[in-house]
C-alpha positions as CSV (number, residue, x, y, z in Angstrom):
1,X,50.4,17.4,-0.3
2,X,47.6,19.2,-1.8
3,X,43.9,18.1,-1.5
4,X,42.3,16.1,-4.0
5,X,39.2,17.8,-5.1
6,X,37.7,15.6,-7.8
7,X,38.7,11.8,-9.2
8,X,37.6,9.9,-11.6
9,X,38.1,6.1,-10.9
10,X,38.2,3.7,-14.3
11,X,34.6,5.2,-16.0
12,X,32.9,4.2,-18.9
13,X,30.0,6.1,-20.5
14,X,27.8,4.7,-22.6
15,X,24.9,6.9,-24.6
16,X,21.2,5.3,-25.4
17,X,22.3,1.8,-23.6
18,X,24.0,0.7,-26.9
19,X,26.9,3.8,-28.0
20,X,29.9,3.4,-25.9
21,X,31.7,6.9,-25.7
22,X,34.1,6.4,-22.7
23,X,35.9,3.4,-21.1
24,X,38.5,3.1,-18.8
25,X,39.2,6.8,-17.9
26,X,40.9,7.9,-14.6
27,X,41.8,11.6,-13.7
28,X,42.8,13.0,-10.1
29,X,42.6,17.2,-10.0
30,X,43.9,19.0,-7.1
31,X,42.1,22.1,-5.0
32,X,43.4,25.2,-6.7
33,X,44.8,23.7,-9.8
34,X,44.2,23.8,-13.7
35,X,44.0,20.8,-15.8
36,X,44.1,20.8,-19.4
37,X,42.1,17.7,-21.4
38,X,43.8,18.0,-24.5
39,X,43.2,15.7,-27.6
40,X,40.9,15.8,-31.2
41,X,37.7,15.8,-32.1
42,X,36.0,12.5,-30.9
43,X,38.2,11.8,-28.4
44,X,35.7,12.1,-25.6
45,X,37.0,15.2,-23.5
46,X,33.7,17.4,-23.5
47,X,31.9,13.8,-22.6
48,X,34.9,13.6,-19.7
49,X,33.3,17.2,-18.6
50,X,29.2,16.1,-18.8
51,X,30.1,13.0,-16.8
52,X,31.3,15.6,-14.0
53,X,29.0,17.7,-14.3
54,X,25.7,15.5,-14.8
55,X,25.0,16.8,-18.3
56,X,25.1,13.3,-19.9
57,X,21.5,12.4,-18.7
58,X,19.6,14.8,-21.1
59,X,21.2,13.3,-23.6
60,X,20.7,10.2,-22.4
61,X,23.9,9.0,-21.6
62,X,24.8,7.8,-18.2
63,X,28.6,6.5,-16.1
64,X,28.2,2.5,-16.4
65,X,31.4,1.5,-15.1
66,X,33.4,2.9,-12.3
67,X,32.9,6.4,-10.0
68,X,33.6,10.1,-10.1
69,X,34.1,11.4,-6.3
70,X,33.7,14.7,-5.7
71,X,35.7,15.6,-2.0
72,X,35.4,11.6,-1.5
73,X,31.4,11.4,-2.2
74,X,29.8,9.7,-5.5
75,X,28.5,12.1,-8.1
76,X,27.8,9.9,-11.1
77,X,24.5,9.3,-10.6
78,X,23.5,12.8,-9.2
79,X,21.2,15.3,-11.1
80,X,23.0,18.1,-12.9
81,X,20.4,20.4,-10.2
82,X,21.9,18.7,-7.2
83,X,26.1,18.4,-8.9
84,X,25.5,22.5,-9.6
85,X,24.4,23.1,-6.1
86,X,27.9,21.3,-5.2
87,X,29.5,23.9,-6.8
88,X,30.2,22.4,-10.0
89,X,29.8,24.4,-13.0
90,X,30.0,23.7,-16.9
91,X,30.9,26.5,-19.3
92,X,29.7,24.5,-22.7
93,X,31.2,24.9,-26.2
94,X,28.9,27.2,-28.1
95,X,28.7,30.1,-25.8
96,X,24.9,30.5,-25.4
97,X,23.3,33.3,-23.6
98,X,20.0,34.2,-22.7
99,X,20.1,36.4,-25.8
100,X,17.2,38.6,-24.9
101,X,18.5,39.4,-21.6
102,X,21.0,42.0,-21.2
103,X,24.6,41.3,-20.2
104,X,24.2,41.8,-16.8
105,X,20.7,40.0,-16.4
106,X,22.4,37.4,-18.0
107,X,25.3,37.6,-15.1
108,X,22.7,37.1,-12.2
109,X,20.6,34.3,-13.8
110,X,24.2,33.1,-12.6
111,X,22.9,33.2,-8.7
112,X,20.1,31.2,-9.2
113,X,21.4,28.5,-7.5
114,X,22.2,30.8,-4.6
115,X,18.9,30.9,-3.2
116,X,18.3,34.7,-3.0
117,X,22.1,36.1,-1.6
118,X,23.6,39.3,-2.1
119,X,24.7,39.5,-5.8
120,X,26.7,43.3,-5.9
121,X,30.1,42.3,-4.9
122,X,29.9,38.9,-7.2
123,X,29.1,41.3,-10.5
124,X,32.2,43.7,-8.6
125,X,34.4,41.0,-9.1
126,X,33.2,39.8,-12.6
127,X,33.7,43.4,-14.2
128,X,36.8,42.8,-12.2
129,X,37.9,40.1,-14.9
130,X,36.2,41.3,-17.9
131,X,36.4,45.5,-17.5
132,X,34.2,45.0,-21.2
133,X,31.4,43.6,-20.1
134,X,30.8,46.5,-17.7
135,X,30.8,49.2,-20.5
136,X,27.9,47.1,-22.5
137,X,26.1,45.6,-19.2
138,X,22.8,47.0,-20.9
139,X,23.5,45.6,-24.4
140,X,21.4,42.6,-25.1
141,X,23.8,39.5,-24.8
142,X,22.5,38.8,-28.6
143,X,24.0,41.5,-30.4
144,X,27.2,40.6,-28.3
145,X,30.9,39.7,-30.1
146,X,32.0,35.9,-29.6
147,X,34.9,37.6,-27.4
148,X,32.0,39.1,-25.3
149,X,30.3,35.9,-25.3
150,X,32.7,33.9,-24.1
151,X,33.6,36.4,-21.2
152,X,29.7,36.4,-20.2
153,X,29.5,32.8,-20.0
154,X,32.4,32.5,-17.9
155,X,31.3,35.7,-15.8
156,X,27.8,33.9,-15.2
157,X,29.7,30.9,-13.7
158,X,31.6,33.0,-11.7
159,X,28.7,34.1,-10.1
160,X,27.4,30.5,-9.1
161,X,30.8,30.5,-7.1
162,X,32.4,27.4,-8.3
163,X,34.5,25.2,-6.5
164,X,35.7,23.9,-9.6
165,X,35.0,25.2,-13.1
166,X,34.9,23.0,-16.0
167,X,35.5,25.0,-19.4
168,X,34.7,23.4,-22.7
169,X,36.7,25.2,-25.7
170,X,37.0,28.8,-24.4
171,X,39.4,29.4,-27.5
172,X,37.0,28.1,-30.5
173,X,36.4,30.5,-33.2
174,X,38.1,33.4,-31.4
175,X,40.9,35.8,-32.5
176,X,44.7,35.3,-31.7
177,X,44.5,37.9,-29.4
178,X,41.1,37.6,-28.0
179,X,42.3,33.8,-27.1
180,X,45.4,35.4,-25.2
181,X,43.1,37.2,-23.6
182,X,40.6,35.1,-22.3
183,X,43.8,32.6,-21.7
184,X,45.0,34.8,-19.5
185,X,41.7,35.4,-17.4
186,X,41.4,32.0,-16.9
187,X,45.2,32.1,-15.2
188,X,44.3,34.9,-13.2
189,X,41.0,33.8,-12.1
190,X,42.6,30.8,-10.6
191,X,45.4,32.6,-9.0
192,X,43.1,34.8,-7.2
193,X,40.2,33.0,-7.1
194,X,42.1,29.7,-6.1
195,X,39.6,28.1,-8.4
196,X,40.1,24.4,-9.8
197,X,39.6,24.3,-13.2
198,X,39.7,21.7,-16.0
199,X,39.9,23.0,-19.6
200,X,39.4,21.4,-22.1
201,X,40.8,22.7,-25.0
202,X,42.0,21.6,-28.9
203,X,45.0,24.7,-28.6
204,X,47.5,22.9,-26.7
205,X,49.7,25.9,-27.2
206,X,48.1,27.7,-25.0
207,X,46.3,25.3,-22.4
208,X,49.6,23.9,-21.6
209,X,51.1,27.7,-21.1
210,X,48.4,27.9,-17.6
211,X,47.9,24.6,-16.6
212,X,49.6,23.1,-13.8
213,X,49.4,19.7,-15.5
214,X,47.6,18.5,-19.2
């Protein structure tokens, strides 16, 4: 029986005290595996992600019902500084770089939770995944391609070492076969890697082709 990473117990989320977003959702993820939130617009997956990752408090939301254990501890009322330096990491819809920054600065803003350690081998492995951004690491992230983008974004989490990833739309606005692409990444990443991952994601088609369970 595989370990459960992450679980969210019967939450509700509620945004300025008065707007209720979320109520009554439970979710178990296993180490190593890829769930898929699939659903429409509205339906409160990229809230499901912010409640992991602490990203509803800036915008002043908060969990007012129920708890989200992370390896059996609370997380729900943690800080997004101290969830990240847990090793959870949010890749948010709308793919935003430092766009000043080239591609690879923008890869080791990626360590800054890492107090200071060895970077080489983690921007190794991140060319690794996405062989483009090598060839335009000196290109300024704002003249990038939303393909590019997407891989950068996803490349800078890598280097944060996640112990689980949480991926909001990877797919949105992208090509056919930019989307296989970057589909296919995601499968490998958490084949090698053994990364836990939960996508969220409005092209079922192709979240339920790498995920162990939607």
């Amino acid at each position: 029986m595989n370990e459960t990473l992450i679980k969210i117990n019967n939450i509700s989320v509620v945004y300025s005290d008065v707007i209720q977003v979320l109520k009554g959702v439970s979710l178990s993820v296993e180490k190593g595996h890829i769930v898929s939130l699939l659903g429409s617009n509205g339906a409160g997956k990229t809230t499901t992600l912010k409640s992991i990752s602490g990203l509803l408090k800036p915008e002043n939301g908060k969990v007012t019902d129920g708890a989200i254990l992370f390896k059996d501890q609370p997380i729900h009322n943690h800080s997004p500084e101290t969830i990240t330096r847990l090793g959870i990491i949010q890749v948010l819809e709308g793919r935003q770089p430092f766009k000043y920054l080239s591609i690879e600065e923008n890869l080791k803003v990626g360590t800054a939770t890492r107090w200071g350690k060895p970077y080489r081998q983690d921007l190794d492995m991140v060319y690794h995944y996405f062989p483009a951004l090598l060839t335009r690491r000196k290109a300024l992230a704002g003249y990038c391609s939303g393909g590019e983008l997407q891989m950068l974004v996803m490349g800078r989490a890598l280097m944060a070492h996640p112990q689980l990833l949480l991926l909001d739309e990877p797919s949105l606005g992208l090509a056919p076969l930019v989307v296989r692409e970057i589909f296919q990444i995601i499968k490998k990443i958490n084949q090698e890697q053994a990364s836990t991952i939960i996508l969220v994601e409005q092209n079922a088609r192709m979240a339920l082709q790498i995920a162990h369970y939607a």
